[in-house]
ZAROZA-965290 format. One record per residue (C-alpha): residue in three letters; x negated, y negated, z negated. Coordinates in steps of 0.5 Angstrom, whole numbers, plus 500, padded with zeros to 3 digits. Each point is the difference from the previous one (the first is absolute). Layout:
ALA,X,Y,Z
...
% end
This chain:
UNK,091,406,747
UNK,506,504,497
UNK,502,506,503
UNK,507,498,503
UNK,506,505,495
UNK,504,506,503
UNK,506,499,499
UNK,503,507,497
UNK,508,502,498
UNK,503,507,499
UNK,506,500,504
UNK,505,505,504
UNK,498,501,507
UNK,504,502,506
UNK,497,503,507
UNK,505,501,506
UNK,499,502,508
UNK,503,502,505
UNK,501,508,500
UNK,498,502,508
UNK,498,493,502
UNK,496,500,505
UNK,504,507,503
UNK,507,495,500
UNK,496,493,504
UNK,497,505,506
UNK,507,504,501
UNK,503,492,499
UNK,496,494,498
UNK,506,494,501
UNK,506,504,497
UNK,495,503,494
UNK,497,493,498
UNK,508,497,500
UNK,502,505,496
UNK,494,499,495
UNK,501,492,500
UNK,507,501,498
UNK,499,504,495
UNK,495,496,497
UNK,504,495,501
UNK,507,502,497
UNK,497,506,495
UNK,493,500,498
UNK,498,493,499
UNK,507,498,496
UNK,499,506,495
UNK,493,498,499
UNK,502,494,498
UNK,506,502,497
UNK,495,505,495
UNK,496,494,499
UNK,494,503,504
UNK,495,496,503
UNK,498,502,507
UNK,492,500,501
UNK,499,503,506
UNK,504,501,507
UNK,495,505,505
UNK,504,502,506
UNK,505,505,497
UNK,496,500,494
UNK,502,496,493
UNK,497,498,494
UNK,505,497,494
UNK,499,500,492
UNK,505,499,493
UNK,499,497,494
UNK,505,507,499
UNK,499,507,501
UNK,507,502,500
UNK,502,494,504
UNK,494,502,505
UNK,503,507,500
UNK,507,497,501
UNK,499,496,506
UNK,496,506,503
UNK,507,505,499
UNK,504,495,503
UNK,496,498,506
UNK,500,507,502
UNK,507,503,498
UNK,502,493,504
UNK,495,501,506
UNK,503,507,499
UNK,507,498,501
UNK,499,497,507
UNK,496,506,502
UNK,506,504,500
UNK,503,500,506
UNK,493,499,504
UNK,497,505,503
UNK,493,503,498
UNK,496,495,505
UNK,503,494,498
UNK,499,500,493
UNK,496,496,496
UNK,499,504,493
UNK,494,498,495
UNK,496,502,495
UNK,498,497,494
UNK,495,500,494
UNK,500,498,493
UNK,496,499,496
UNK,498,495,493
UNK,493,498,499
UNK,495,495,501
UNK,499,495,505
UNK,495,495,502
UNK,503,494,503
UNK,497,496,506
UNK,502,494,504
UNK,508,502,499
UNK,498,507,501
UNK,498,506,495
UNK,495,506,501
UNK,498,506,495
UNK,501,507,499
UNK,506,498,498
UNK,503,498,507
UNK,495,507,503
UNK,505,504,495
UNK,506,497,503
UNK,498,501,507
UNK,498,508,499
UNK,506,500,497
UNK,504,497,505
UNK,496,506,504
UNK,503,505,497
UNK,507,499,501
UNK,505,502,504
UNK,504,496,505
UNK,505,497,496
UNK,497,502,494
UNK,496,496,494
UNK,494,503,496
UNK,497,497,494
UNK,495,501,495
UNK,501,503,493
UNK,499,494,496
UNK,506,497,505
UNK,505,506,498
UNK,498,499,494
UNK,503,493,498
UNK,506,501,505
UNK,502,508,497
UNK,508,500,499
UNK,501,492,500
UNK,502,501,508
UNK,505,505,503
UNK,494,503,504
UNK,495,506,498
UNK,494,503,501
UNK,496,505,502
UNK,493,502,498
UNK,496,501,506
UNK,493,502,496
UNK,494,496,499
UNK,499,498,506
UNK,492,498,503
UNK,501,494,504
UNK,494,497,505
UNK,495,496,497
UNK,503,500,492
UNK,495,503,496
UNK,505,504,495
UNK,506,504,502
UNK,507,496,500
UNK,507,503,498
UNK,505,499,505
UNK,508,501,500
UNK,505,500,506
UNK,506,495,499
UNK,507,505,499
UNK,506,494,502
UNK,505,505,497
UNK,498,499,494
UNK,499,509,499
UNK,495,502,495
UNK,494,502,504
UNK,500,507,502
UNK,497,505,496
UNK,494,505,504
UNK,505,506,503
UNK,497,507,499
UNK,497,504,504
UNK,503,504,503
UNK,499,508,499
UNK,497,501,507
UNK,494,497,503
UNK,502,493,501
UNK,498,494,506
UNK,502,494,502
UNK,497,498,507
UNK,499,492,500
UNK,499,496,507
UNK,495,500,503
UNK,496,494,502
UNK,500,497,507
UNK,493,500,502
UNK,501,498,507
UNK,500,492,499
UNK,506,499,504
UNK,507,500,495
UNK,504,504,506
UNK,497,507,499
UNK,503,500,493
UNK,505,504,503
UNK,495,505,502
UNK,497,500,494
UNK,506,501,497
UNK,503,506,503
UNK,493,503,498
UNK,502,500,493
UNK,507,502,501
UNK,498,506,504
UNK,495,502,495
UNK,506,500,494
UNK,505,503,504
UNK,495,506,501
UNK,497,500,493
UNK,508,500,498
UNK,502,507,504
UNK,496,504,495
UNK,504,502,495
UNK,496,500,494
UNK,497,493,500
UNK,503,494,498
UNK,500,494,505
UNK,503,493,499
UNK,504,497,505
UNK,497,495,505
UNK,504,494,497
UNK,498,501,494
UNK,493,500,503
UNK,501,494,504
UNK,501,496,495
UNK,493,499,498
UNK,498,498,508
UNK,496,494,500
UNK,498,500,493
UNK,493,501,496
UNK,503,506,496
UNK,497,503,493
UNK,501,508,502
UNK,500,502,493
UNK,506,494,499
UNK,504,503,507
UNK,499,508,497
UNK,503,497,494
UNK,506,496,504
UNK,502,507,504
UNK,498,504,496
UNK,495,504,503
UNK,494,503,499
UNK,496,499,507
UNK,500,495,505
UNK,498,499,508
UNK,497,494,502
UNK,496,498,506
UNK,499,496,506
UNK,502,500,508
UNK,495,497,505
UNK,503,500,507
UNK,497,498,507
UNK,501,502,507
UNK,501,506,500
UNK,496,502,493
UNK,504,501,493
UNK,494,499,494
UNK,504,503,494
UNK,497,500,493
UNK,504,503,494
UNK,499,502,493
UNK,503,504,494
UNK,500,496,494
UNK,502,504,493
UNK,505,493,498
UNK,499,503,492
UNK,493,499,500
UNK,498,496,506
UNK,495,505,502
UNK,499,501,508
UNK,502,507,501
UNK,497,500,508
UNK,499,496,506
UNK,499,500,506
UNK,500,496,507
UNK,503,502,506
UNK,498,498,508
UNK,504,503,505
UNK,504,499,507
UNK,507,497,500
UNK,502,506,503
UNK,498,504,494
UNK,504,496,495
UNK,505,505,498
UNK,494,505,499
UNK,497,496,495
UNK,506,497,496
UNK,501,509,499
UNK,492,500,498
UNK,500,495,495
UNK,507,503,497
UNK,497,507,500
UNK,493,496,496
UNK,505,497,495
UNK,503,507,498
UNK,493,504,500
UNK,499,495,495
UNK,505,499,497
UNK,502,508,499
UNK,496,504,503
UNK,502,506,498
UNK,507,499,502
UNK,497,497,507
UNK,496,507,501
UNK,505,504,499
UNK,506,496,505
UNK,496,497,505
UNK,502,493,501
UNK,503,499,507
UNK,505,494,501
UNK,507,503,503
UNK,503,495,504
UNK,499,499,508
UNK,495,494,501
UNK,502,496,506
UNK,497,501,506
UNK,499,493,502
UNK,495,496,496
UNK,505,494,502
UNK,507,503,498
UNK,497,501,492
UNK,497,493,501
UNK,507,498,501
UNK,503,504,494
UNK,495,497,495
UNK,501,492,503
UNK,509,502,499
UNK,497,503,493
UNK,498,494,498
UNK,506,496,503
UNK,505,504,496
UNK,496,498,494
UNK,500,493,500
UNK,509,500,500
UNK,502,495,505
UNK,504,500,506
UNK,496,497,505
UNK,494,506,498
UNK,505,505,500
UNK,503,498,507
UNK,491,500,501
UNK,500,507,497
UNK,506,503,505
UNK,497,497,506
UNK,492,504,497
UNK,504,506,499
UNK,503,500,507
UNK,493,499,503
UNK,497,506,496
UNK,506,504,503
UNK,499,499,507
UNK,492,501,498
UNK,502,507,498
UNK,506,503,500
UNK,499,505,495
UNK,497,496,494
UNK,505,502,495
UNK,499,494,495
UNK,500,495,505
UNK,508,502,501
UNK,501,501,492
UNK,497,494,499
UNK,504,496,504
UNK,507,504,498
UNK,497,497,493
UNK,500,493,502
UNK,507,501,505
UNK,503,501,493
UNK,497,495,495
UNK,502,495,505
UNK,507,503,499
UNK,500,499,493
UNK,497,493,499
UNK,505,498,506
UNK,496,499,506
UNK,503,506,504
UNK,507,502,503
UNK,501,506,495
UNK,503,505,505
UNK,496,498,506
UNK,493,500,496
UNK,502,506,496
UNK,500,505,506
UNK,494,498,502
UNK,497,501,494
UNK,503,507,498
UNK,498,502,509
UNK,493,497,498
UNK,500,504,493
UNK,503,507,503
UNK,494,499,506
UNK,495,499,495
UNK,501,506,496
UNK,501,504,506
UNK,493,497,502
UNK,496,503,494
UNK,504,502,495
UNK,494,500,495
UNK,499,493,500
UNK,503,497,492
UNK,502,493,504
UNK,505,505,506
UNK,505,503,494
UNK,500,493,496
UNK,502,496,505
UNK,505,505,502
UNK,503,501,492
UNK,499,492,500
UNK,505,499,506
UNK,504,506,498
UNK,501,495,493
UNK,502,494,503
UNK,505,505,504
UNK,503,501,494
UNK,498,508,501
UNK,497,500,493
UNK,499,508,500
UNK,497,500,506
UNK,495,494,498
UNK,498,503,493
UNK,497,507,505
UNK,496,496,504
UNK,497,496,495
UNK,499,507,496
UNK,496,503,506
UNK,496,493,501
UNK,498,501,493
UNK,498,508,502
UNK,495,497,505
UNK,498,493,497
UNK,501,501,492
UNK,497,493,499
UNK,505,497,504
UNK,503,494,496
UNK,505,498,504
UNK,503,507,501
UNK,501,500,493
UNK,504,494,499
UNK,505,500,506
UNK,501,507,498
UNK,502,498,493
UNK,505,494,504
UNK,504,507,504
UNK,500,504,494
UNK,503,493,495
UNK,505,500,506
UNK,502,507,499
UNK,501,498,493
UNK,495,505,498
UNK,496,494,495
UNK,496,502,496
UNK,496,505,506
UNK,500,493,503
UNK,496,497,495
UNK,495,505,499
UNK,498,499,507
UNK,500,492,499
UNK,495,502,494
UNK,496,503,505
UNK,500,496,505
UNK,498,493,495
UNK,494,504,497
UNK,497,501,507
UNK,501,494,502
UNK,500,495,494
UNK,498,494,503
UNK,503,496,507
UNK,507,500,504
UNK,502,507,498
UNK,502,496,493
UNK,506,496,504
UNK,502,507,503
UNK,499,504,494
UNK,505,495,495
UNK,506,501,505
UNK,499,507,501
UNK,500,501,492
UNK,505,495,500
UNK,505,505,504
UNK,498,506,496
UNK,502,497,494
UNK,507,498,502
UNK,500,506,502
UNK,498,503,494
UNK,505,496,497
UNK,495,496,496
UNK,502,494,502
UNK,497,494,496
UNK,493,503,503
UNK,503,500,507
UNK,501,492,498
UNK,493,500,499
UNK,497,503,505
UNK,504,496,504
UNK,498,494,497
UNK,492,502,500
UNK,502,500,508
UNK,502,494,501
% end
């Protein structure tokens, strides 16, 4: 008898989830399903029709769909995720539904309605890639869609997926329509980008823990004055994601990366961590670390003073690396710094109400942890300027919160920030601009010192000092939320420059 014929058909093939699914279901499964039933509804499955896809496959939160076109594949994908965006804006951060799409062009095997082949495996580890919200797609995909939509692309390299034999050359989607950005330089110091860490434990609720790990280990590495250190945001930005360090060295421009892994159980903390050298992929160190809980402030110092004796190894040999600030005295009052850290991030009301509330906790914990009363000065204040707070109440305690933490420790780069941060929404520019100056002694690194220093010297009329400071706080921290920030702080010193047309575009960017 005749072996029965496989179909076969070169078609654009589209694979989409939910970023975070399982994480968004246990924390609220009725609400969560809802959400995600009325986008199907009204968003994802009109747009695939709307494109002339053909949906093949709906797993849970997973979807499969294929086009006769690339481009009206690429389309449809463009449109979901700027509509699912434009319904995300005034959610907070744990009621967002936000997805990750692959795509890309290949042959499939069609089956009984449904297909199958590295095709669709492609597509799949494609979809992997991106980040919430974002689209990846392979280089035959970019290829036939360049410069026949309003978006870009941004090479990623070439790319290893599992279980496809050769390697794939993969873009990420810039809705913007900018060319991509071009590799930066590096720096003419040393230079590193400390990535998250990942969370070994198995229960999503210790990322905070692992979180605050990374971001003390940066801020130590940011004090010492002859190393370059992108900013936490901007490091951040590549959380959850499977990176290629080479690629990550090229988009920050840096010459070393820090990765590595956090296991926490009881009262044990396992951490491991490696040094990468991101221009040529080759591990520099690594090493794996077992300690108590208690010592955890100990061994984020250790993995600091491996980093720089690796690093610079003369430098370090001569200085003696010690971080300078205060630690807390109580390992609870620094959990609740690190919990506050990751709320102020996300940018919502109902976090930054969350974040006051930790911050107050850590107060009480320890009356004399100096970032716990920066920190809080710094949320008191946005909340001021996104309209959250009474501007004269909330205001005074901020600049009280401030004064006490300069007080507590005068070495520590968040107390003068914050201080010079409230000093520049009371309008004391002179004053805010020597804070930030004396933040930046201790903490050169500090991106954001640099970006509302800029914003005081713009309202001391002093423009083109402020867009100086501007340019140094956009190539520490060149990805992430501080873009936002950066665009209208640059805005104002442009109007202040009197160069008008480019405050317009800033201003625009913002928006």
């Amino acid at each position: 008898m005749a072996s029965e014929r496989i179909e076969r058909r070169l078609t654009a093939i589209l694979a989409a989830d939910v970023a975070g699914y399982s994480r968004l279901v246990e924390a609220d499964e009725e609400g969560t399903l809802s959400r995600w039933k009325a986008l199907w509804g009204t968003v994802i499955e009109p747009k695939i029709k709307e494109h002339r896809g053909r949906i093949a496959r709906v797993i849970g939160d997973g979807i499969l769909a294929e086009f006769a076109s690339v481009i009206d594949a690429v389309r449809c994908a463009v449109e979901v995720q700027r509509s699912v965006a434009e319904r995300n804006a005034n959610a907070s951060q744990d009621k967002r539904i936000e997805f990750r799409v692959g795509i890309n062009f290949g042959e499939l095997i069609i089956e009984h309605g449904d297909f199958w082949g590295d095709g669709v495996n492609i597509a799949a580890r494609l979809e992997a890639l991106a980040h919430p919200g974002g689209i990846c797609v392979s280089g035959r995909v970019q290829e036939d869609t360049q410069g026949k939509l309003e978006i870009a692309f941004e090479f990623m390299g070439e790319q290893n997926l599992k279980n496809i034999v050769r390697p794939v050359r993969v873009y990420r989607v810039r809705f913007d329509g900018t060319k991509s950005t071009p590799a930066l330089p590096l720096p003419s110091k040393p230079s590193i980008a400390v990535l998250p860490f990942q969370n070994m434990s198995g229960d999503p609720s210790e990322d905070y823990f692992v979180d605050g790990i990374v971001e003390e280990i940066t801020t130590a590495l940011s004090r010492i004055r002859w190393l370059f250190v992108i900013a936490r945001n901007s490091s951040f930005t590549y959380k959850g994601r499977t990176v290629d360090v080479k690629q990550v060295g090229r988009e920050l421009g840096v010459r070393y990366a820090l990765e590595g892994s956090v296991r926490k159980a009881a009262n044990q903390v396992r951490v491991s961590a490696q040094l990468v050298d991101a221009v040529t992929g080759h591990h520099v160190w690594a090493e794996r670390y077992d300690r108590e809980l208690a010592g955890i402030f100990a061994l984020q110092d250790e993995i600091t003073e491996r980093v720089v004796a690796a690093v610079e190894p003369q430098l370090y040999a001569a200085e003696g690396i010690r971080a300078k600030r205060k630690q807390p005295e109580s390992l609870d009052a620094w959990e609740c710094v690190v919990r506050a850290l990751s709320c102020v991030n996300s940018r919502s009301q109902n976090d930054y109400a969350m974040a006051r509330e930790l911050l107050e906790r850590a107060i009480e914990l320890d009356p004399a942890y100096a970032q716990a009363y920066a920190l809080f000065a710094y949320v008191m204040g946005l909340e001021v300027l996104y309209g959250w707070k009474p501007r004269e109440i909330a205001l005074a305690r901020a600049l009280e919160a401030a004064q006490k933490a300069v007080v507590l420790d005068s070495d520590d780069a968040w107390a003068h920030f914050a201080l010079g941060f409230v000093y520049g929404m009371t309008r004391r520019a002179e004053e805010a601009v020597v804070e930030h100056e004396k933040a930046l002694a201790l903490n050169p690194n500090f991106a954001l010192a640099y970006t509302y220093q800029g914003s005081a010297l713009a309202y001391l009329g002093r423009g083109e000092e402020a867009l100086l400071k501007i340019d140094a706080s956009e190539r520490l921290s060149p990805r992430g939320l501080f873009q936002g920030v950066n665009n209208v702080c640059r805005a104002a010193a442009h109007f202040s420059a009197e160069q008008h047309l480019d405050a317009v575009s800033c201003a625009r960017k913002s928006i």
